[in-house]
N, CA, C and O atoms as CSV, one atom per row, in Angstrom:
chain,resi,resn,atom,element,x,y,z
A,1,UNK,N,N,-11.226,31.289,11.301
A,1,UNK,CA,C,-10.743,29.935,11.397
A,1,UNK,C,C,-9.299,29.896,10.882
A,1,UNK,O,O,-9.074,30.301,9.742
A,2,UNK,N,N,-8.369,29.460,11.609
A,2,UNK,CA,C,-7.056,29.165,11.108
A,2,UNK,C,C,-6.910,28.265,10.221
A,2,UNK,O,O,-7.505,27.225,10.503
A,3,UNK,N,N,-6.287,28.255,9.148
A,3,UNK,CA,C,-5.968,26.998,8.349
A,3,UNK,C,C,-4.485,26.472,8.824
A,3,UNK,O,O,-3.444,27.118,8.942
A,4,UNK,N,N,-4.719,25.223,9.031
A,4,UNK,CA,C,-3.798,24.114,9.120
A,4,UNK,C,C,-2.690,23.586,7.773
A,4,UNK,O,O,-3.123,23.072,6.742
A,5,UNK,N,N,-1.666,23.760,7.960
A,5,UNK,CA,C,-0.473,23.417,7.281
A,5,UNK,C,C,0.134,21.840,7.443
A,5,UNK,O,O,-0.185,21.162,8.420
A,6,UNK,N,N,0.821,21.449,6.642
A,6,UNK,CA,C,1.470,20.177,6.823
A,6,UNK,C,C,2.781,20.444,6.200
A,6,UNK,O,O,2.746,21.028,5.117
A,7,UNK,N,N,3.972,20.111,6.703
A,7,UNK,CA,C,5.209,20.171,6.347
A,7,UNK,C,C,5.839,18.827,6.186
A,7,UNK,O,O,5.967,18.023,7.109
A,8,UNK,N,N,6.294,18.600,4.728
A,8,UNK,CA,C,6.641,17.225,4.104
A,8,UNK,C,C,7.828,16.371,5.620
A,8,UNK,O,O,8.199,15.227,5.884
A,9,UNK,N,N,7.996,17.582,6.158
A,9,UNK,CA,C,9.028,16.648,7.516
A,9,UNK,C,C,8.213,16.080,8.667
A,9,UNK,O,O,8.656,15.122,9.302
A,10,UNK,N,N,7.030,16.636,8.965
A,10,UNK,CA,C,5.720,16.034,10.012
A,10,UNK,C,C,5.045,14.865,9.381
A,10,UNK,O,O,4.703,14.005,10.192
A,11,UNK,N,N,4.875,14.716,8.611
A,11,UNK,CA,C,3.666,14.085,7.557
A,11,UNK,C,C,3.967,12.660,6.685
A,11,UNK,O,O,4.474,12.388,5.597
A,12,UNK,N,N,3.581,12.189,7.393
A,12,UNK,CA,C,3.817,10.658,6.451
A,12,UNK,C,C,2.453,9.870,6.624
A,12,UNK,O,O,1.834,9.764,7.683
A,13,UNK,N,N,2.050,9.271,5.252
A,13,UNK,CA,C,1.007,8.716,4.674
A,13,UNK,C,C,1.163,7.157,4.559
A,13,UNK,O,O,2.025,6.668,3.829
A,14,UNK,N,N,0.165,6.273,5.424
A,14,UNK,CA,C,-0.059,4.915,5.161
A,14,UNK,C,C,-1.353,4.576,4.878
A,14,UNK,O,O,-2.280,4.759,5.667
A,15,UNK,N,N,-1.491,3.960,3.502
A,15,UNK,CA,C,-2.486,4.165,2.838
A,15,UNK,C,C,-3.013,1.939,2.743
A,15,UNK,O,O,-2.139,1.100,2.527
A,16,UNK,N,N,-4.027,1.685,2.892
A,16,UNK,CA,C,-4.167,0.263,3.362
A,16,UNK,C,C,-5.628,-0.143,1.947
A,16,UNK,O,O,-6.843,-0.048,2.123
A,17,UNK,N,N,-5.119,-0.444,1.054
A,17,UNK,CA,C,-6.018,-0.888,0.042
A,17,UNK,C,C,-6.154,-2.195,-0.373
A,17,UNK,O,O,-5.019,-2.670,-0.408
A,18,UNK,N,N,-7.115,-3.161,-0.764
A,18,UNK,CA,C,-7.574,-4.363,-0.967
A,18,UNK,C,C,-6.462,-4.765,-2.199
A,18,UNK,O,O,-5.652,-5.691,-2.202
A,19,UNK,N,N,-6.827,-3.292,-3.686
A,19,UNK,CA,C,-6.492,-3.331,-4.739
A,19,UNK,C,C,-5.143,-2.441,-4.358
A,19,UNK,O,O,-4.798,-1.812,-3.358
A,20,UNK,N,N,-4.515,-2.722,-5.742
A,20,UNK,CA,C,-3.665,-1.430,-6.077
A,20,UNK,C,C,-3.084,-1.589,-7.802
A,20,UNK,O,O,-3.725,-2.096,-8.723
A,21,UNK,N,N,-2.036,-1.137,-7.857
A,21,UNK,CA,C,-1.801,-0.735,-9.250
A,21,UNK,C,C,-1.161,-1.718,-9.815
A,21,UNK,O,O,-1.113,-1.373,-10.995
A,22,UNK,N,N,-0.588,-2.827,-9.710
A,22,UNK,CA,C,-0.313,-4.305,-10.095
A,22,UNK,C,C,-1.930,-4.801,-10.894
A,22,UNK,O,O,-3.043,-4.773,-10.369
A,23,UNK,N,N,-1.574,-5.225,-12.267
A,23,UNK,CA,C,-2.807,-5.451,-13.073
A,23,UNK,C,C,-3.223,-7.055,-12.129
A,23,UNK,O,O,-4.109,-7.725,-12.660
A,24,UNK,N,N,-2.676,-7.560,-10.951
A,24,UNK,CA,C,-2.972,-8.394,-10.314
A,24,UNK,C,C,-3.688,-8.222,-9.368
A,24,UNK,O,O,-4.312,-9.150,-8.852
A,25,UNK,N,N,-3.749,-6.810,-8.888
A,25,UNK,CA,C,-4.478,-6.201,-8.129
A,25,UNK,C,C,-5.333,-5.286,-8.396
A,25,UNK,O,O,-6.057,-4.850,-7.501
A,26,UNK,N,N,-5.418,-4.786,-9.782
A,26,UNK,CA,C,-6.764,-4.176,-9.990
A,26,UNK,C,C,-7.749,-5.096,-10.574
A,26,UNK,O,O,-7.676,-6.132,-11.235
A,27,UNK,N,N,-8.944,-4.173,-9.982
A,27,UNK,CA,C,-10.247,-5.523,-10.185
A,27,UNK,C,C,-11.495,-4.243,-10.291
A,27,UNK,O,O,-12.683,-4.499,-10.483
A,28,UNK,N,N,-11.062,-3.158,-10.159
A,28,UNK,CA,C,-12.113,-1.507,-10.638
A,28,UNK,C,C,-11.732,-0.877,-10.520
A,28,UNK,O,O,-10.619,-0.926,-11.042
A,29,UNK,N,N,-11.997,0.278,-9.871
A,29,UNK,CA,C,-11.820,1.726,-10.071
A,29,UNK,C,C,-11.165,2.000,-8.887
A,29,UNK,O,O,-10.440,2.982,-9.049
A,30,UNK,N,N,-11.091,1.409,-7.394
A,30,UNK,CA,C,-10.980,1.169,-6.526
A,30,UNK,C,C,-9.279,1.453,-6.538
A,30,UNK,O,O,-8.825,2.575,-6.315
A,31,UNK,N,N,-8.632,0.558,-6.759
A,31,UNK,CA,C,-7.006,0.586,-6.892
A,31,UNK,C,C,-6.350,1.544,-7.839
A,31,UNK,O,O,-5.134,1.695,-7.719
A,32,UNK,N,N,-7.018,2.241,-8.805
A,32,UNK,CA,C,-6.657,3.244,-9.552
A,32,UNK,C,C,-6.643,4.181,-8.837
A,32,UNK,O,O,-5.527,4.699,-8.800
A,33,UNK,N,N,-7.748,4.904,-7.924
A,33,UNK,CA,C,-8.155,5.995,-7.377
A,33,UNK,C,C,-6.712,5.855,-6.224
A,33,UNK,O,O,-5.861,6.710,-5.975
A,34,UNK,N,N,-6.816,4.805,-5.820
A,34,UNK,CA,C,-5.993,4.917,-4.417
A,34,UNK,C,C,-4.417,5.062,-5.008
A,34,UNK,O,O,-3.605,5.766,-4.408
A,35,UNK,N,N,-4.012,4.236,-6.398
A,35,UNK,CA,C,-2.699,4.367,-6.649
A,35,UNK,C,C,-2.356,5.701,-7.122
A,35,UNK,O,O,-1.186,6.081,-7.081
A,36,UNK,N,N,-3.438,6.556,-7.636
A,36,UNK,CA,C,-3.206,7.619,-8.271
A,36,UNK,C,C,-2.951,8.936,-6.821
A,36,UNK,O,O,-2.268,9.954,-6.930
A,37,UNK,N,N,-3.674,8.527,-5.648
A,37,UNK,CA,C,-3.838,8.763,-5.087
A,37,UNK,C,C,-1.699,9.286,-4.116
A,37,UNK,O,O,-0.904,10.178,-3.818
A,38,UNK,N,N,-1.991,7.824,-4.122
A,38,UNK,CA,C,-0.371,7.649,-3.420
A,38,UNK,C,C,0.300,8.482,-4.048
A,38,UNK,O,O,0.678,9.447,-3.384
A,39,UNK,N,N,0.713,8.432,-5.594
A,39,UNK,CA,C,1.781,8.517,-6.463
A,39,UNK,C,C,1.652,10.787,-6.211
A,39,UNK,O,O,2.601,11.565,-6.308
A,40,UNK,N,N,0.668,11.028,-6.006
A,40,UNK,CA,C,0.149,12.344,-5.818
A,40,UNK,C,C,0.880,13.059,-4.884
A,40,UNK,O,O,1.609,14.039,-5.038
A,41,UNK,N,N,0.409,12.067,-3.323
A,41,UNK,CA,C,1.234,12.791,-2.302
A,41,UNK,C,C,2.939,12.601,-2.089
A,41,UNK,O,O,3.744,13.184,-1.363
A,42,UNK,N,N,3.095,11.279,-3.283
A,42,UNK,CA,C,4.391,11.348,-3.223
A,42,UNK,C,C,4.820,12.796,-3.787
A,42,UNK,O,O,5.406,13.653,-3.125
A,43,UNK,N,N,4.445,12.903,-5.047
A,43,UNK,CA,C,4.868,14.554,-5.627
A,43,UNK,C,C,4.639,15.481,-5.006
A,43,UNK,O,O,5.127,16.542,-5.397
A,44,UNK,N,N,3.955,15.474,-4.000
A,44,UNK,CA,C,3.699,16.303,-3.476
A,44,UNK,C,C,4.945,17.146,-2.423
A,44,UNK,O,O,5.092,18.336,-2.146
A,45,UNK,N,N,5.770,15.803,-1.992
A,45,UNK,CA,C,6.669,15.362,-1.404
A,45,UNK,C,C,6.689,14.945,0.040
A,45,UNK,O,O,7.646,15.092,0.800
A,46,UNK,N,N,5.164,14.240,0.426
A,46,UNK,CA,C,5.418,13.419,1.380
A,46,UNK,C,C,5.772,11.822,1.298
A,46,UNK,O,O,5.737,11.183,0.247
A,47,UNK,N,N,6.040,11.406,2.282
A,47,UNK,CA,C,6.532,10.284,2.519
A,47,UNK,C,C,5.431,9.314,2.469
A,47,UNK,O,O,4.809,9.536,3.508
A,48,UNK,N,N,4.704,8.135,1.689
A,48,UNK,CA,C,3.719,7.806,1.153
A,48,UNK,C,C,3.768,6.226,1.525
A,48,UNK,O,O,4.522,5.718,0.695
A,49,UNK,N,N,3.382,5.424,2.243
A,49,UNK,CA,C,3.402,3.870,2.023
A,49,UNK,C,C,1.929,3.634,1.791
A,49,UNK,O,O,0.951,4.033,2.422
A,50,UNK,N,N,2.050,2.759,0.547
A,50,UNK,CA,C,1.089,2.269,0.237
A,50,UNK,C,C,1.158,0.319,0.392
A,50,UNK,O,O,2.063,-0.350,-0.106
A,51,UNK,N,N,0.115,-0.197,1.099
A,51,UNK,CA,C,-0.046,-1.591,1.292
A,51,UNK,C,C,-1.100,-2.274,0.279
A,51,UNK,O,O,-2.133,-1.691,-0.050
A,52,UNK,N,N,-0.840,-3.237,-0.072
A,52,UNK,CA,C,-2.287,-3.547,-1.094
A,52,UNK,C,C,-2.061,-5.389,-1.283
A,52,UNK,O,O,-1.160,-6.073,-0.798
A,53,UNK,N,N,-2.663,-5.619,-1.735
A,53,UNK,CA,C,-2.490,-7.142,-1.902
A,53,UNK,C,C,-1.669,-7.397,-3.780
A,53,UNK,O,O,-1.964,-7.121,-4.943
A,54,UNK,N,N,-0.834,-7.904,-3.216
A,54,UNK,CA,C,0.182,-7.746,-4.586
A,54,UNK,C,C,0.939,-9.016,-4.964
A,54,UNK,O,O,1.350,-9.949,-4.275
A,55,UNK,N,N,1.004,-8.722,-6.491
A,55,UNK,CA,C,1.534,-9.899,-7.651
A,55,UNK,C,C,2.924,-10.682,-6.819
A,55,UNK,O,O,4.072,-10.238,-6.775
A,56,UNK,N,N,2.441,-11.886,-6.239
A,56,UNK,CA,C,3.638,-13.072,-6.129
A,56,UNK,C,C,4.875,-12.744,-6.916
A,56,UNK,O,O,6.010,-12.967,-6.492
A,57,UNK,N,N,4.609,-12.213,-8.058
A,57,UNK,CA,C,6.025,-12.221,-9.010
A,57,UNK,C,C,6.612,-11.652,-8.560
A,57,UNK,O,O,7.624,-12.160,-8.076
A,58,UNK,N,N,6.356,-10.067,-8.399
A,58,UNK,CA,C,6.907,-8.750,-8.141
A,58,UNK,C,C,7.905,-8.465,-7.184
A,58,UNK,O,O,7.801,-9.154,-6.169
A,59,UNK,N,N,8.809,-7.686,-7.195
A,59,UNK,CA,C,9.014,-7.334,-5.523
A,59,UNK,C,C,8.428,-7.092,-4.107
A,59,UNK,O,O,7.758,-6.069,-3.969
A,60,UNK,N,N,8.575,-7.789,-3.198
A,60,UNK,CA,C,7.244,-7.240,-2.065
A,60,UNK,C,C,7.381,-5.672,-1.793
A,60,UNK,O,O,6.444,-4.907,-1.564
A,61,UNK,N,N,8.800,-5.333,-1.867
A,61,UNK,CA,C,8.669,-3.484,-1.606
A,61,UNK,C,C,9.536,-2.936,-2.847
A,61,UNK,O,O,10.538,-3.370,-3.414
A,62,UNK,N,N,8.752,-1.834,-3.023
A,62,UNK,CA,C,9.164,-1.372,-3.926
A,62,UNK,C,C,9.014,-0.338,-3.643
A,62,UNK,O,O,8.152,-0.079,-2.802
A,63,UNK,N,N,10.122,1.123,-4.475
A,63,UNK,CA,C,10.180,2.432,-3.515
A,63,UNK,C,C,10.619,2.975,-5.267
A,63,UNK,O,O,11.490,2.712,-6.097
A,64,UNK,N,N,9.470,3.824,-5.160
A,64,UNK,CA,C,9.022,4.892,-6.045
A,64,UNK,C,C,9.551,6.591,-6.144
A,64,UNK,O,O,10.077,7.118,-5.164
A,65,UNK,N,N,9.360,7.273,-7.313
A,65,UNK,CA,C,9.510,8.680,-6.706
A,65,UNK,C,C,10.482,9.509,-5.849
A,65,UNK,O,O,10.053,10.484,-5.233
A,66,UNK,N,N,11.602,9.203,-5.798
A,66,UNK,CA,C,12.720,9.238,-5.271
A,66,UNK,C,C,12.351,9.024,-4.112
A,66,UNK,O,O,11.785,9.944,-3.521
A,67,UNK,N,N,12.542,7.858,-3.498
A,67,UNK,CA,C,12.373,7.352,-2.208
A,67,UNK,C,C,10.969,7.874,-1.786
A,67,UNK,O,O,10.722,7.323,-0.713
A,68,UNK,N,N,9.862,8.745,-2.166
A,68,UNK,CA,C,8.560,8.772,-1.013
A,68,UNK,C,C,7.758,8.353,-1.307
A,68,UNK,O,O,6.842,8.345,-0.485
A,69,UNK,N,N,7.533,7.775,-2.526
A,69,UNK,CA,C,6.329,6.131,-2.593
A,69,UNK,C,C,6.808,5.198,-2.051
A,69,UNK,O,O,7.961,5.181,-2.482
A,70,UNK,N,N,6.693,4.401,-1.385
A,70,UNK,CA,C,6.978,2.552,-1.153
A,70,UNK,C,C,5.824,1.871,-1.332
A,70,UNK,O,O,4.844,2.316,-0.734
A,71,UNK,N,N,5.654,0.689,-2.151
A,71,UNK,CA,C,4.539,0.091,-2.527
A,71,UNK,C,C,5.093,-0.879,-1.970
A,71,UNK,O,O,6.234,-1.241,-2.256
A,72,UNK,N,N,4.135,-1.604,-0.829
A,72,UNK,CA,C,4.274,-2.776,-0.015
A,72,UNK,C,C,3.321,-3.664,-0.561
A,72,UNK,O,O,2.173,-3.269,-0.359
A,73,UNK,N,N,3.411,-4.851,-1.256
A,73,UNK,CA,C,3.247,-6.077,-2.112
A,73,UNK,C,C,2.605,-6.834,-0.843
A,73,UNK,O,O,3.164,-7.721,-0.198
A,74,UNK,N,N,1.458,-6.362,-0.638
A,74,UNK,CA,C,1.052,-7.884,0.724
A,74,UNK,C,C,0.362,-9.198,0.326
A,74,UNK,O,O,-0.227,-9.385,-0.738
A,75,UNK,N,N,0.547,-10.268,1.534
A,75,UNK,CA,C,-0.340,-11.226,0.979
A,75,UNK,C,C,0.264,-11.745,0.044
A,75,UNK,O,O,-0.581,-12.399,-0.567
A,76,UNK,N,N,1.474,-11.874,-0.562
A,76,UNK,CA,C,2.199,-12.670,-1.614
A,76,UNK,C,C,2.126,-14.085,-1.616
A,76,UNK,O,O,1.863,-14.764,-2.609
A,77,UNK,N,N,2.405,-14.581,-0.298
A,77,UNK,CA,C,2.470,-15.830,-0.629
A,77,UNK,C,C,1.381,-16.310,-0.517
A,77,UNK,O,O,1.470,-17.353,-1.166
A,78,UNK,N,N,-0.197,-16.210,0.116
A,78,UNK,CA,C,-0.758,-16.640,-0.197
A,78,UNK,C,C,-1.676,-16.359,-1.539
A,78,UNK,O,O,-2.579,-17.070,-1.979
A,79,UNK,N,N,-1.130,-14.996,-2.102
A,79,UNK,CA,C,-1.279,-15.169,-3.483
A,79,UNK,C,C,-0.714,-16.328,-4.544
A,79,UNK,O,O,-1.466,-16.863,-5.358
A,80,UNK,N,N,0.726,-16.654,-4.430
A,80,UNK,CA,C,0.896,-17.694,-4.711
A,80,UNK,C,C,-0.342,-18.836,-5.101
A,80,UNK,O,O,-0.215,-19.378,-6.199
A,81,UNK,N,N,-1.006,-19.056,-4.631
A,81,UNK,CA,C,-1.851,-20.158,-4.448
A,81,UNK,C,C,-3.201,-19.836,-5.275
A,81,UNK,O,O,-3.894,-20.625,-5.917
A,82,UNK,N,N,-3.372,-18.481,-5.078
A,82,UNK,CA,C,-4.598,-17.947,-5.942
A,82,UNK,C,C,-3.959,-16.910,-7.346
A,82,UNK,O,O,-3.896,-15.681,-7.303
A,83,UNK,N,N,-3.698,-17.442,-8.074
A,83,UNK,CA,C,-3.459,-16.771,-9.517
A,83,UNK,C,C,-4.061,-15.756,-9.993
A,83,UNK,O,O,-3.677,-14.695,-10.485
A,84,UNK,N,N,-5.353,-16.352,-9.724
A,84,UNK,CA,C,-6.790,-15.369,-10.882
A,84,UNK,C,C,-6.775,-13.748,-10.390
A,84,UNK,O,O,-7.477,-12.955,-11.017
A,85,UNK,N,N,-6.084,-13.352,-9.429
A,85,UNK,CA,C,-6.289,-11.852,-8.862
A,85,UNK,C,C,-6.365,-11.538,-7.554
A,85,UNK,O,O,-6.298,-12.398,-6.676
A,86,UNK,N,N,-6.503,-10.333,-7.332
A,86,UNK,CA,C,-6.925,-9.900,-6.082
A,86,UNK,C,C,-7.983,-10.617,-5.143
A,86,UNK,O,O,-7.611,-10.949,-4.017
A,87,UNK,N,N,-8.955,-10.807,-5.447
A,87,UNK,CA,C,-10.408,-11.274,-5.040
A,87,UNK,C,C,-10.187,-12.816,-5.052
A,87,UNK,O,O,-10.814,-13.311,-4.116
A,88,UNK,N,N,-9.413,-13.891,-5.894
A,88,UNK,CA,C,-9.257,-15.272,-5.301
A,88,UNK,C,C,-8.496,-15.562,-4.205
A,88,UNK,O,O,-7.267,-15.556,-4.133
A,89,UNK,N,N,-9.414,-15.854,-3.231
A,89,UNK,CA,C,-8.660,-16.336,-2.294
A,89,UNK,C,C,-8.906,-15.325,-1.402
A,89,UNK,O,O,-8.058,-15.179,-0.523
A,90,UNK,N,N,-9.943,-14.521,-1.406
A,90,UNK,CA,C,-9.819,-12.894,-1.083
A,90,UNK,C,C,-10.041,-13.484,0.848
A,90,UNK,O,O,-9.217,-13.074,1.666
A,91,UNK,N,N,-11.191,-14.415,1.306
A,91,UNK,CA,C,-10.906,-14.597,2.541
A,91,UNK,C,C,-9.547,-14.749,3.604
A,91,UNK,O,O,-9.316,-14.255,4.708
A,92,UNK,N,N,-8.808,-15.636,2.756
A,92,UNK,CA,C,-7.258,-15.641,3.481
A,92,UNK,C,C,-6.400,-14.935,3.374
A,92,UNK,O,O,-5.404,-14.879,4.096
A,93,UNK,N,N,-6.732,-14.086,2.168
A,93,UNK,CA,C,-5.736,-13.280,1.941
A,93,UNK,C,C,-6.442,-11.720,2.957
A,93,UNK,O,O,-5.542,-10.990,3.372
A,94,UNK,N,N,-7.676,-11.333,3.259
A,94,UNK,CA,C,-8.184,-10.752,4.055
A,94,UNK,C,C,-7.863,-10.920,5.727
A,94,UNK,O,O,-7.885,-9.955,6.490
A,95,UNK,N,N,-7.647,-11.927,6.038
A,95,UNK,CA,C,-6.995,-12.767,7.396
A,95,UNK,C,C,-5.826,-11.926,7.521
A,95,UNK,O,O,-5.586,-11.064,8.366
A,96,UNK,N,N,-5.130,-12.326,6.525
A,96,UNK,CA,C,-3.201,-12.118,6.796
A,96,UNK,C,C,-3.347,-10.711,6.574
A,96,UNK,O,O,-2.441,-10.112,7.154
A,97,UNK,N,N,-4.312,-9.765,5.819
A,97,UNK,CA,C,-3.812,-8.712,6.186
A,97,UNK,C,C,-4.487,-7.835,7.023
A,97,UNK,O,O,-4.155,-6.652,7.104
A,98,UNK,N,N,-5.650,-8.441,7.820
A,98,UNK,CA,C,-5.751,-7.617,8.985
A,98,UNK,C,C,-5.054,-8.204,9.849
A,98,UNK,O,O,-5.072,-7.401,10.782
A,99,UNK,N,N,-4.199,-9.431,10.300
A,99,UNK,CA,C,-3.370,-9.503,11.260
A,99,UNK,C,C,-2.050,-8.659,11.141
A,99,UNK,O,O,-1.554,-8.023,12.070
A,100,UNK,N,N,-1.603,-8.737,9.992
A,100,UNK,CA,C,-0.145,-8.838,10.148
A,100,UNK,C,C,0.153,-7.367,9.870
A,100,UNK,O,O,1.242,-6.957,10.272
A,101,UNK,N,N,-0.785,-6.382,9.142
A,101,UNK,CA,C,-0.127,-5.484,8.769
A,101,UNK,C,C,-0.193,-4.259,9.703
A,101,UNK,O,O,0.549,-3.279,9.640
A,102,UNK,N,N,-1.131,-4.452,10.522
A,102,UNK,CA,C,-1.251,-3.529,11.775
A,102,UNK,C,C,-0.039,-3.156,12.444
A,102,UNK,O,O,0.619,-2.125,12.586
A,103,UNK,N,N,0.037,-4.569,12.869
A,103,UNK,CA,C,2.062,-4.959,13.859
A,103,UNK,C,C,3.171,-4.341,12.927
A,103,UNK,O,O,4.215,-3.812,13.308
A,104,UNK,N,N,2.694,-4.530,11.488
A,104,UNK,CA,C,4.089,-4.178,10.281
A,104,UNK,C,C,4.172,-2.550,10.549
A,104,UNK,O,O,5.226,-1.927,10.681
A,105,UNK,N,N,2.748,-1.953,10.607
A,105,UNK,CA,C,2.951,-0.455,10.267
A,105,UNK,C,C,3.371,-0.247,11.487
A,105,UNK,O,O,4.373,0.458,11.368
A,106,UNK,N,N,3.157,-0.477,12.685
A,106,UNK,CA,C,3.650,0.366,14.228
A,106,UNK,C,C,4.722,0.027,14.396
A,106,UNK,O,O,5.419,0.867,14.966
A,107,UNK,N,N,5.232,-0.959,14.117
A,107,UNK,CA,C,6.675,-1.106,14.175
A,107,UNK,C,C,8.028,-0.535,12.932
A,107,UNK,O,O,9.115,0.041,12.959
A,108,UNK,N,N,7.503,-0.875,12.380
A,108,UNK,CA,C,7.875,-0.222,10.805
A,108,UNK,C,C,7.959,0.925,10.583
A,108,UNK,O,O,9.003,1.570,10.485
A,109,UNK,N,N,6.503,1.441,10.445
A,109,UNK,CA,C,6.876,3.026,9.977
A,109,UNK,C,C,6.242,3.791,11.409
A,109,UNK,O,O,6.849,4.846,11.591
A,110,UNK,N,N,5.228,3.549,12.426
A,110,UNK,CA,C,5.212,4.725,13.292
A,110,UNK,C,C,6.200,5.255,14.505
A,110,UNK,O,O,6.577,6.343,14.940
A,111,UNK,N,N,6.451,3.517,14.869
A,111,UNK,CA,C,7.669,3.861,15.630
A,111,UNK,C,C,8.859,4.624,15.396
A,111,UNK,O,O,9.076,5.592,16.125
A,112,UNK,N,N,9.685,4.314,14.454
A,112,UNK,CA,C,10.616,5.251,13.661
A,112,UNK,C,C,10.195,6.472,13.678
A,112,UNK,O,O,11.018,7.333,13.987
A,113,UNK,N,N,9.011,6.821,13.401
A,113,UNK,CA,C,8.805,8.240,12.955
A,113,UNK,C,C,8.692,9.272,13.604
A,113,UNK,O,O,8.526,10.347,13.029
């Protein structure tokens, strides 16, 4: 059996989580695993976007690791409206991000790539 290689110039990672590493967005074990996850293949030195439902306050993008994390903050504004975390509001905020982020990634990052 041949083993398969990946070269940090082929390989880019979009990673689509409920939670993530914003204490606004963790709610278990769930957003740890996946942020620890990202921050990994960034060192690794691929190119890493991570999407998650993220703190109103924050920046919506934020770019990690010398440029190959980007943590995409989704669902902000209707976080706005739900304070208490990830999970308030979790139906609408579930809406906006199976519509919108599909169109964001193919245009965004696959097309380019």
């Amino acid at each position: 059996m041949k083993r398969m290689t990946f070269s940090h110039n082929d390989v880019l990672f979009v990673l689509l989580c409920f939670e993530g590493p914003d204490p606004y967005s963790s709610a278990g074990g769930l957003g740890m695993r996946v942020s620890n996850l990202s921050q990994t293949l960034a060192e690794l030195g691929f190119q890493t976007h991570f999407f998650f439902v993220g703190n109103p306050r924050l920046k919506g993008e934020e770019t990690m690791r010398d440029g190959r994390l980007i943590l995409h903050r989704w669902c902000q504004w209707i976080s706005e409206y739900y304070p208490k975390g990830v999970y308030h509001g979790e139906y609408d905020k579930l809406n906006d991000f199976n519509i919108s982020i599909p169109w964001f990634v193919v245009e965004n990052i696959v097309k380019p790539a």
